[in-house]
MMTF fields as JSON, N, C-alpha, C and O atoms, coordinates in Angstrom:
{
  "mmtfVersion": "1.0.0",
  "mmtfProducer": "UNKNOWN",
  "numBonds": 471,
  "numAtoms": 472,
  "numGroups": 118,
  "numChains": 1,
  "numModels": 1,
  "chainsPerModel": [1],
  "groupsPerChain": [118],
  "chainIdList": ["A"],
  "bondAtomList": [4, 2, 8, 6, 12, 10, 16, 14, 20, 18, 24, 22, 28, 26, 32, 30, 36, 34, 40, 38, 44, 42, 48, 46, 52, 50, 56, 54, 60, 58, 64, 62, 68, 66, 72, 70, 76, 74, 80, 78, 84, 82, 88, 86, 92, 90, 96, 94, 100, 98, 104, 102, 108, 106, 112, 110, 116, 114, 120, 118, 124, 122, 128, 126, 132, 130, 136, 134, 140, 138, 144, 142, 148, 146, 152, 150, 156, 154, 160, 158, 164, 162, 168, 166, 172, 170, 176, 174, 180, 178, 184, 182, 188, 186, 192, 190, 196, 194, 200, 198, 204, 202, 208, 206, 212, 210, 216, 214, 220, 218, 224, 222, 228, 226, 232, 230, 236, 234, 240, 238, 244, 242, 248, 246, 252, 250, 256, 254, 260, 258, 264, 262, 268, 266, 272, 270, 276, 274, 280, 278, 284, 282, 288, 286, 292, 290, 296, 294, 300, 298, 304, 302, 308, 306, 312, 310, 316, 314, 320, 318, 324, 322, 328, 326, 332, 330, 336, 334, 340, 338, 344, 342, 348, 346, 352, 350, 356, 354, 360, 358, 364, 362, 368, 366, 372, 370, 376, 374, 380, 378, 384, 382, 388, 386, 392, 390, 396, 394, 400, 398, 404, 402, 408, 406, 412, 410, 416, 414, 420, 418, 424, 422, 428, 426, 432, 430, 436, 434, 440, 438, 444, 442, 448, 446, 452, 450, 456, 454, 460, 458, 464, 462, 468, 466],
  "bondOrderList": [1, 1, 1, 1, 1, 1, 1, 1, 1, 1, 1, 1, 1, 1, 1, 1, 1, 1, 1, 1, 1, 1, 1, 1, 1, 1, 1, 1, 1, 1, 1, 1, 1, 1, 1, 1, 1, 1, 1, 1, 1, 1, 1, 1, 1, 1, 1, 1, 1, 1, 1, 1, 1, 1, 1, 1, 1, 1, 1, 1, 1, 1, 1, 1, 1, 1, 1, 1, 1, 1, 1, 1, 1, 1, 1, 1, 1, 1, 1, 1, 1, 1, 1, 1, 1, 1, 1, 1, 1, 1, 1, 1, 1, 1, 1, 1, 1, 1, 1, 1, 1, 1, 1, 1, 1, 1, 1, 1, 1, 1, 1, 1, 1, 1, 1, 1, 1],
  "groupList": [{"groupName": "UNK", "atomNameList": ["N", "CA", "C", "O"], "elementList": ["N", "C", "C", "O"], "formalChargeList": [0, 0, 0, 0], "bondAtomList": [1, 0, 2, 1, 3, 2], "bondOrderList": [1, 1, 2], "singleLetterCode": "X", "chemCompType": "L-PEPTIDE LINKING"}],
  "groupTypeList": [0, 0, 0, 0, 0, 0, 0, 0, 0, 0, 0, 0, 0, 0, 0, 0, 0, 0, 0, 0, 0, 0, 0, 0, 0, 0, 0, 0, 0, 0, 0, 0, 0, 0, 0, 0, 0, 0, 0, 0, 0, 0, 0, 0, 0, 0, 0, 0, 0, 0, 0, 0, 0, 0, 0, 0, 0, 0, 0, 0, 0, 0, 0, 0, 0, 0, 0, 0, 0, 0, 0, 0, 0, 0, 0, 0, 0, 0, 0, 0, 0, 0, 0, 0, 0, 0, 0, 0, 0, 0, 0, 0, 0, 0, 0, 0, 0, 0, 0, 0, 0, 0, 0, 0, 0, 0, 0, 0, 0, 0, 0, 0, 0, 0, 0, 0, 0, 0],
  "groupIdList": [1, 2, 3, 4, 5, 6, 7, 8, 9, 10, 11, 12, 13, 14, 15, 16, 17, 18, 19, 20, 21, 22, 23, 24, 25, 26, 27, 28, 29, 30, 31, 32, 33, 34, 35, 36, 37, 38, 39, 40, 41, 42, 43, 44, 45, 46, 47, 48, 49, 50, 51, 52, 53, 54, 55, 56, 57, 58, 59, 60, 61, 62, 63, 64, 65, 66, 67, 68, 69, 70, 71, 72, 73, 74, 75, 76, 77, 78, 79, 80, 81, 82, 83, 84, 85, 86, 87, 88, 89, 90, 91, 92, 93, 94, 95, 96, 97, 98, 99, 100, 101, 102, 103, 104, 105, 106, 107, 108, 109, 110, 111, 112, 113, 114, 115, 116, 117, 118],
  "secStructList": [7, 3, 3, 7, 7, 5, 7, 7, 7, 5, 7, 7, 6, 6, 7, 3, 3, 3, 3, 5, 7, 5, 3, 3, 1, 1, 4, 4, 4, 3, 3, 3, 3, 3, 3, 7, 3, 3, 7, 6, 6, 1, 7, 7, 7, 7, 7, 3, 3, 3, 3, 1, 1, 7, 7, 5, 7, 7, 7, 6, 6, 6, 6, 6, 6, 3, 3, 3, 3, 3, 3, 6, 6, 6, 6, 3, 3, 3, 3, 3, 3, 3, 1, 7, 7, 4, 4, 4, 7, 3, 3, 3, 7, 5, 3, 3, 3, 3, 3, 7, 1, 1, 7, 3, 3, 3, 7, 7, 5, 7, 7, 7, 3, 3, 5, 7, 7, 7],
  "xCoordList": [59.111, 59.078, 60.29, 61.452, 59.898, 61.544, 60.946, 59.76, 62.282, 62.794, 63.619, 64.802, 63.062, 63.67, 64.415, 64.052, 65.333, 66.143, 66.578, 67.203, 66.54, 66.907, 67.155, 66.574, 67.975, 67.92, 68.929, 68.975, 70.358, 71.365, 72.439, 71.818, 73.246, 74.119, 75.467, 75.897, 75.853, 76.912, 76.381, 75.46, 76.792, 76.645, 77.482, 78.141, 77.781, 78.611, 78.26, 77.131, 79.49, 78.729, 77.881, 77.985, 77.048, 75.93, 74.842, 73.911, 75.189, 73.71, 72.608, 72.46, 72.138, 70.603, 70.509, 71.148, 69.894, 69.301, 67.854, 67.638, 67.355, 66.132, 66.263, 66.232, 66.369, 66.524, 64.678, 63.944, 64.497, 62.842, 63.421, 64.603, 62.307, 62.648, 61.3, 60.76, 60.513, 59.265, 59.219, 59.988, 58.352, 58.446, 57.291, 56.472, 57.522, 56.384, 56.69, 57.65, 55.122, 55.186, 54.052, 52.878, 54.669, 53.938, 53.778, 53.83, 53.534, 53.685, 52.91, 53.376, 52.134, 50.75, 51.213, 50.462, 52.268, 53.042, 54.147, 54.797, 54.525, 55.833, 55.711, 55.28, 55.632, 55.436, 56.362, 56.042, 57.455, 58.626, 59.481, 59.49, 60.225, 60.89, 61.92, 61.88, 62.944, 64.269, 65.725, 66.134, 66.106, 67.361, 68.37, 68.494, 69.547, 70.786, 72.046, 71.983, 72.68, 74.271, 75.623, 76.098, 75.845, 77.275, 78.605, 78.461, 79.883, 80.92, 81.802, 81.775, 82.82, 83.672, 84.363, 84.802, 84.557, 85.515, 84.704, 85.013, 83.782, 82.781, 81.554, 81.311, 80.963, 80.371, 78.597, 78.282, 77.739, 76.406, 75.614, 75.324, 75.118, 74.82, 73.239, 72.567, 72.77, 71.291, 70.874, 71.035, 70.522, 69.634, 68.502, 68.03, 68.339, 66.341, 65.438, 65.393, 64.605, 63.52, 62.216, 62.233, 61.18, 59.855, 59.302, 59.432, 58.23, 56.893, 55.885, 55.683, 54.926, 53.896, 52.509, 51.583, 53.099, 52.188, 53.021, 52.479, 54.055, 54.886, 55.866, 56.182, 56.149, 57.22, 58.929, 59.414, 59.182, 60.506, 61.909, 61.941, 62.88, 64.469, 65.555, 65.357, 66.535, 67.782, 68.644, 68.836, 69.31, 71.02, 71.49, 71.126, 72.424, 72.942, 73.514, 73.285, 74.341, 74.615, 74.053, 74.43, 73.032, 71.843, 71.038, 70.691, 70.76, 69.382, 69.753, 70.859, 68.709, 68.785, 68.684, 67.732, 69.761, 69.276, 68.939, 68.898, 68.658, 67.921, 66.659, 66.69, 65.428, 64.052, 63.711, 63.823, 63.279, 62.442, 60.614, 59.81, 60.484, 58.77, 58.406, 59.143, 57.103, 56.789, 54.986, 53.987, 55.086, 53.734, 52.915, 52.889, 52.142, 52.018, 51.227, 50.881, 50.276, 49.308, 50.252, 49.847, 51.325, 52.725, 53.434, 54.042, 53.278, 54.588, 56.031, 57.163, 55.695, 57.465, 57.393, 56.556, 58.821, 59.402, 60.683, 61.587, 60.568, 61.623, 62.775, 62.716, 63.702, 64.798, 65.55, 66.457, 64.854, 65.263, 66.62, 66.568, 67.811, 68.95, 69.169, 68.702, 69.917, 70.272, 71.229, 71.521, 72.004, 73.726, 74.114, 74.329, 74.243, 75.128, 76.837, 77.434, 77.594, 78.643, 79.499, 79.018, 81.098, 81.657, 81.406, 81.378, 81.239, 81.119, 80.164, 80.171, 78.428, 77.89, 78.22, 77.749, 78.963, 79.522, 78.976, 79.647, 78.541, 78.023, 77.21, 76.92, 76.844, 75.872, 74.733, 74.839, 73.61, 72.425, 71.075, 70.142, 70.972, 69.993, 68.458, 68.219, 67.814, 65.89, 66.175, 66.816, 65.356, 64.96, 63.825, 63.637, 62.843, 61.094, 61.588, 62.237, 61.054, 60.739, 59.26, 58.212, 59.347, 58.172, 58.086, 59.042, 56.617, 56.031, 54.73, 53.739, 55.114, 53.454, 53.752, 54.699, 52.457, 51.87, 53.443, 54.116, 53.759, 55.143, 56.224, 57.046, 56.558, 57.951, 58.104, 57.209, 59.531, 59.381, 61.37, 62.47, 60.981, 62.532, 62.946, 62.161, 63.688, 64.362, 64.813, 65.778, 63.832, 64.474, 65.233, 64.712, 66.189, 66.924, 66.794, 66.389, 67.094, 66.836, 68.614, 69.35, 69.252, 70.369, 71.169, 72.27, 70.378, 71.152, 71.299, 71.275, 71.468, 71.743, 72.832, 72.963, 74.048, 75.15, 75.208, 75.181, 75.287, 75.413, 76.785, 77.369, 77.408, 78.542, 78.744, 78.605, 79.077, 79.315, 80.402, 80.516, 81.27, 82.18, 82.488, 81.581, 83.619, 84.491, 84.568, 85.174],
  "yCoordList": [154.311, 154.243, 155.003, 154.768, 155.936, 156.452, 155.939, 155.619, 155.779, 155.518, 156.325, 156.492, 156.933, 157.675, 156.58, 155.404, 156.977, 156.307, 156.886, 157.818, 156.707, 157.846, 157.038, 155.982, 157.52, 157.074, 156.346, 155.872, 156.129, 156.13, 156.914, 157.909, 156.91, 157.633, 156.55, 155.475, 157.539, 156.771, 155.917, 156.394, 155.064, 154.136, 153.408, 152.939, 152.975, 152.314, 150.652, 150.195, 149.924, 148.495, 148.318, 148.916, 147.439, 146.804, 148.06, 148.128, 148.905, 150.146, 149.36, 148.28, 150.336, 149.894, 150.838, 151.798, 151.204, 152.272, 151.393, 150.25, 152.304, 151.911, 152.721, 153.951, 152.214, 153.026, 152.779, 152.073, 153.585, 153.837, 153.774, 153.551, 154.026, 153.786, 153.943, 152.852, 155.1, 155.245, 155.433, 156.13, 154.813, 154.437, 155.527, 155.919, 155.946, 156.979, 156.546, 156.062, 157.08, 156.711, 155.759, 155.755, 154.922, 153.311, 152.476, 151.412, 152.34, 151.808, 150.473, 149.345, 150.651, 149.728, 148.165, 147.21, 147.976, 147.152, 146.768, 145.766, 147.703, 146.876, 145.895, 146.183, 144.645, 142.953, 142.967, 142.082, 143.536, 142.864, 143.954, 144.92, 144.066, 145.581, 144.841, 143.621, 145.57, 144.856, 145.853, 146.829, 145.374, 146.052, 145.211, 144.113, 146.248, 146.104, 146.945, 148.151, 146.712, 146.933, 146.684, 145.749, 147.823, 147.324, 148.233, 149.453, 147.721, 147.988, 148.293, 147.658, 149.78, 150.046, 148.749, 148.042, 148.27, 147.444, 145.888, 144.942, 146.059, 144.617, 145.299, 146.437, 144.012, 143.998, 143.739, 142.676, 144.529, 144.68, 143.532, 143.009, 142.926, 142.183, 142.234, 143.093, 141.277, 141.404, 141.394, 140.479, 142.261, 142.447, 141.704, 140.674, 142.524, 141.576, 142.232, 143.428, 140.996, 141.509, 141.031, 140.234, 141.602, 141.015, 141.897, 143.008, 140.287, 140.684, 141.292, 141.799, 141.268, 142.006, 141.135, 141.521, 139.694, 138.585, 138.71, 138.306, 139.13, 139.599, 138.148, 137.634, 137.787, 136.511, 137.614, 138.434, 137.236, 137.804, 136.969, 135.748, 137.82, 136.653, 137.621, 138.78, 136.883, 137.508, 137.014, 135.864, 138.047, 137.617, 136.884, 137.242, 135.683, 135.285, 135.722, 135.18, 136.969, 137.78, 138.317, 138.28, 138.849, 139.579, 138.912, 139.435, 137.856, 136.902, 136.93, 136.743, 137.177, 137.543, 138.898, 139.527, 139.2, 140.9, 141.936, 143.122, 141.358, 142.777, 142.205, 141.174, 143.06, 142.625, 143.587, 144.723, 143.395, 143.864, 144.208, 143.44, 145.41, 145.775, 146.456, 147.408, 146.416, 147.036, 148.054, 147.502, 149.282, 149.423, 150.028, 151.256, 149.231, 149.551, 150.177, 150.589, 150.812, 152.219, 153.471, 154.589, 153.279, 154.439, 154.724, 155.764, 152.957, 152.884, 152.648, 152.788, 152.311, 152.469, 151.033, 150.143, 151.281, 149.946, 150.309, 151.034, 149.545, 149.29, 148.564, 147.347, 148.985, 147.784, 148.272, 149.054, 147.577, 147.801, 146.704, 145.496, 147.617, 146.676, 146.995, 147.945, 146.041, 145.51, 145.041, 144.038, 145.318, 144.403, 144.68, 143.735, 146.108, 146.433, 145.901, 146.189, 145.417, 145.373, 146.163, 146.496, 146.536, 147.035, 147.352, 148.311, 145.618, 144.779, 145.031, 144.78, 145.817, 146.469, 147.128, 146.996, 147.857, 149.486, 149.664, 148.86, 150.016, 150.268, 151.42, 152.254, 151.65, 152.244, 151.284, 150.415, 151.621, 150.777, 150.913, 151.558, 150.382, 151.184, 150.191, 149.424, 150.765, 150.061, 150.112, 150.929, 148.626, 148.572, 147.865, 147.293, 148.073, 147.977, 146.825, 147.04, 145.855, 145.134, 145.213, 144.809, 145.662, 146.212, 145.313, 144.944, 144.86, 143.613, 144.176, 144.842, 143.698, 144.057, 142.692, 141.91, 142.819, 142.013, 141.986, 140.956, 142.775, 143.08, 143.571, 143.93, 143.732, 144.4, 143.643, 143.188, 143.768, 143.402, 144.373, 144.291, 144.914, 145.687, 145.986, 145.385, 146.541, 146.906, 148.544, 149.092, 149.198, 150.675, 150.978, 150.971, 151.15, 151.453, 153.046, 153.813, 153.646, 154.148, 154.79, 153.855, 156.002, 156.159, 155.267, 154.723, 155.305, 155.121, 155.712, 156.941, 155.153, 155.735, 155.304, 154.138, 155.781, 155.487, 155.43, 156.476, 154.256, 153.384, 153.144, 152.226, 153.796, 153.457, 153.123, 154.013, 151.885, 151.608, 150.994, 149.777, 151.608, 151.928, 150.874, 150.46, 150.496, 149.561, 150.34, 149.764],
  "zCoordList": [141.61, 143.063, 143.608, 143.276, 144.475, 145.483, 146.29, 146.365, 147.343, 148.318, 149.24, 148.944, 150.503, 151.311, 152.109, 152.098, 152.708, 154.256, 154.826, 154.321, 156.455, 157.516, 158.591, 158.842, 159.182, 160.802, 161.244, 162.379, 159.817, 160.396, 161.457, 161.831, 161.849, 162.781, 163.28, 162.864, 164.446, 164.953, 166.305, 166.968, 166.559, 167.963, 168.141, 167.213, 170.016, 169.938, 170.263, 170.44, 170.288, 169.931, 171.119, 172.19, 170.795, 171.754, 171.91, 172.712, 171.034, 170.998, 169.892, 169.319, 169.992, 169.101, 168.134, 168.565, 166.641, 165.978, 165.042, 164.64, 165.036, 164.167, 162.778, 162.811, 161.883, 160.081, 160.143, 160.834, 159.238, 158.453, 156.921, 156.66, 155.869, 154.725, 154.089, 153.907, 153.65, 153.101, 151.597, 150.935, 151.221, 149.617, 149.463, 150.294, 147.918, 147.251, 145.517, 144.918, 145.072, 143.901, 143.383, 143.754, 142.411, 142.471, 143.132, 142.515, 144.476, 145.552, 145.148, 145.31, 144.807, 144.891, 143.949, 144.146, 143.088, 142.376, 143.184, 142.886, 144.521, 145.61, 145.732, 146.848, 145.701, 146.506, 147.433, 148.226, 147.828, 148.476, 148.952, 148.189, 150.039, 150.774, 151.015, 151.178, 151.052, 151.907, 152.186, 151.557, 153.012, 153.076, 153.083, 153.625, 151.995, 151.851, 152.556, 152.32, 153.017, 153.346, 152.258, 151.614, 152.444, 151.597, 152.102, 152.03, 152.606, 153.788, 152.432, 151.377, 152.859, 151.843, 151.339, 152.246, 149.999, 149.569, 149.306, 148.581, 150.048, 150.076, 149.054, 148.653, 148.881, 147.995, 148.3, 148.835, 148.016, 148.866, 148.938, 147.862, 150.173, 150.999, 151.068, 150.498, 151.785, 151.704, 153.574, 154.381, 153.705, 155.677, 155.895, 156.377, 155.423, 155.864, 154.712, 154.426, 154.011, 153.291, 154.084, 155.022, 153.596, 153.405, 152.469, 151.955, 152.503, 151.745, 152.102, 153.206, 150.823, 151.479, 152.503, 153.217, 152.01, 153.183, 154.481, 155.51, 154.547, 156.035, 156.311, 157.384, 155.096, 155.159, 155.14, 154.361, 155.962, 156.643, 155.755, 155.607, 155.292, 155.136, 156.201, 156.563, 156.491, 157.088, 156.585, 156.19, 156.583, 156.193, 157.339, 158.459, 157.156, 158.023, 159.834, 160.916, 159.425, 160.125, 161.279, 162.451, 160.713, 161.51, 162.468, 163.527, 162.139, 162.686, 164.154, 164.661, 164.67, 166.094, 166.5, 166.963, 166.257, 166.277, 165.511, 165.836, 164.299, 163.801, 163.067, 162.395, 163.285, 162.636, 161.95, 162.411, 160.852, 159.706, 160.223, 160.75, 159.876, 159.678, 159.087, 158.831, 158.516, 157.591, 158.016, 158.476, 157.734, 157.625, 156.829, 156.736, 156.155, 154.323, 154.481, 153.374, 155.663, 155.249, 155.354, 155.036, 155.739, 155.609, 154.645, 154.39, 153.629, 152.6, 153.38, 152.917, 154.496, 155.257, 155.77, 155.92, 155.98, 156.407, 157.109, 156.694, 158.469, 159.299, 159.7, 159.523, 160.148, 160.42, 162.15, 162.436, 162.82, 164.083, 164.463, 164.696, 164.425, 165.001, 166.647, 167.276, 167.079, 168.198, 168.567, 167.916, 169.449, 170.028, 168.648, 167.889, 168.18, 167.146, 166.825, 167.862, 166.078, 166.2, 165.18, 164.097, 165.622, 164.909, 163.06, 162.288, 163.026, 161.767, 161.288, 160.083, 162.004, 161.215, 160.348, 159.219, 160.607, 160.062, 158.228, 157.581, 157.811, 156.516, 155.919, 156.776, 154.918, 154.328, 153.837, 152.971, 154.573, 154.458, 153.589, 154.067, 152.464, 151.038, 151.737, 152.669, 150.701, 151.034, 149.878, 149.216, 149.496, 147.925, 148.41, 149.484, 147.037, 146.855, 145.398, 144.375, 145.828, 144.437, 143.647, 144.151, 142.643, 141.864, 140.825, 140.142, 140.671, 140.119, 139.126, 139.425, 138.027, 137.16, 136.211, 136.124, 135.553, 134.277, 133.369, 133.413, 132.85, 132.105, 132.693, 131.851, 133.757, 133.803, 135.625, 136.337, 135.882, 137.152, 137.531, 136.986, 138.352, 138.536, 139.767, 140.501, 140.402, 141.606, 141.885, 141.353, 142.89, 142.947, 144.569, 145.684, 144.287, 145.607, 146.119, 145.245, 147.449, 147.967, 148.277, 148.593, 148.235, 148.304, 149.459, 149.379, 150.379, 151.545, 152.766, 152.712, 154.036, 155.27, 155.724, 155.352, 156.598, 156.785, 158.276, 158.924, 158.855, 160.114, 160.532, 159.956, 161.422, 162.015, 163.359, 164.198, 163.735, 165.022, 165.821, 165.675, 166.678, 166.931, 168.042, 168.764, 168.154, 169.25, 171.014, 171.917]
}
């Protein structure tokens, strides 16, 4: 499975950005999408996943303003943030959890880099 991500940039706080994140490949074994963050020096964090029944998680952090979507005749998946804060600030990966009969693994997506400014 790859994983594209796009649609980071700069903003300032209380802006909005929407990341995308389109999967190719083995798609059809994904069960589960999600995004991660991880801030120089910290250690990578979990955003928002879902499934493919459209059961949603958030990181603590986030809840409230940022939602997860997905649209699986695209392979993509969204993360629309909101009332951005400084404390966003990160590089933000998509990972696809991939599920079969024998194997079950995790492919990440390089990353998009989200900065948002005071």
């Amino acid at each position: 499975v790859q994983l594209q991500a796009s649609g980071g940039g700069l903003v300032q706080a209380g802006g909005s950005l929407r990341l995308s994140c389109v999967a190719s490949g083995s798609v059809s074994s994904v069960t589960e999408m999600g995004w991660y963050r991880q801030a120089p020096g910290n250690q990578r964090e979990l955003v928002a996943s879902i499934s493919n029944s459209g059961t949603t998680n958030y990181g603590g952090s986030v809840k409230g303003r940022f939602t997860i979507s997905r649209d699986s005749a695209k392979n993509a998946m969204f993360l629309q943030m909101n009332s951005l804060k400084p404390e966003d600030t990160a590089r933000y990966y998509c990972r696809a959890k991939y599920e079969t009969a024998w194997a079950s693994m995790n492919f990440w997506g390089e990353g998009t880099l989200v900065t948002v400014s005071s």
